[in-house]
Structure formats: structure tokens, C-alpha cells
C-alpha positions, 0 to 999 in steps of 0.5 A: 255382336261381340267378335274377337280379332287376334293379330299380330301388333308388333315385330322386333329384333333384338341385338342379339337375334331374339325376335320380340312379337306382339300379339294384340287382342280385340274384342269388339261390340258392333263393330266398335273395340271395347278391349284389348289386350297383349302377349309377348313372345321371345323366339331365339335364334335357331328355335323351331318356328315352323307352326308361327305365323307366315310372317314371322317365319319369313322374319326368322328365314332372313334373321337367323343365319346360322351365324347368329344360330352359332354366336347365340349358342356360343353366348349360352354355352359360356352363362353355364360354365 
């Protein structure tokens, strides 16, 4: 029986608040994993996350501050002029 796992592999944050998720999927055959494969995901600070996963809200929730919201907008404001 072919079955398909998806979890996530991995959670960073960067320097400059951006959490860097891994999406790990698994095919397995009777139980022994026959592939995998991967999808990154950036989320800025101040992006929506409420239909993430639980994890990565509680990530975002401590990360996040409005303090690094700001400096981050701040940080864009300034490439575009």
C-alpha cells in the first residue's frame, strides 16, 4: 500500500526575521519510504500566518515582534526609494 506523509523537515530564522520552513514529502511502500521530496517556504515578518501550521504560528507569535515588523518594513521602504 502506497501512502503519502507530508511534515514539516525543518524551521529557521534568519537574521532578519524571515522564518525559512521545510516541507518534507514521503511516499512510502509498505511502509518502507520509496521518495521523498521538498518545498521551501519564506514567511516575513508581519505576513499573515494564521492558516500555517500550529508550529510555525507559535514561531512567528515569539519571533515576530513588532520591532522586527517595523525594521523589516523599514528595510523595504529604503530598496524602493
Amino acid at each position: 500500500m502506497l501512502t503519502k506523509t507530508n511534515v514539516i523537515g525543518s524551521r529557521d530564522i534568519n537574521a532578519f526575521g524571515h522564518i525559512q520552513v521545510r516541507y518534507d514529502t514521503e511516499i512510502r511502500e509498505d511502509g518502507v519510504l520509496v521518495s521523498t521530496s521538498y518545498h521551501r517556504e519564506v514567511i516575513s515578518p508581519g505576513q499573515d500566518v494564521s492558516a500555517k501550521a500550529p508550529e510555525i504560528q507559535r514561531i512567528a507569535a515569539i519571533e515576530h515582534t513588532p520591532e522586527v515588523i517595523q525594521a523589516y518594513l523599514e528595510s523595504i521602504a529604503e530598496k524602493v526609494l
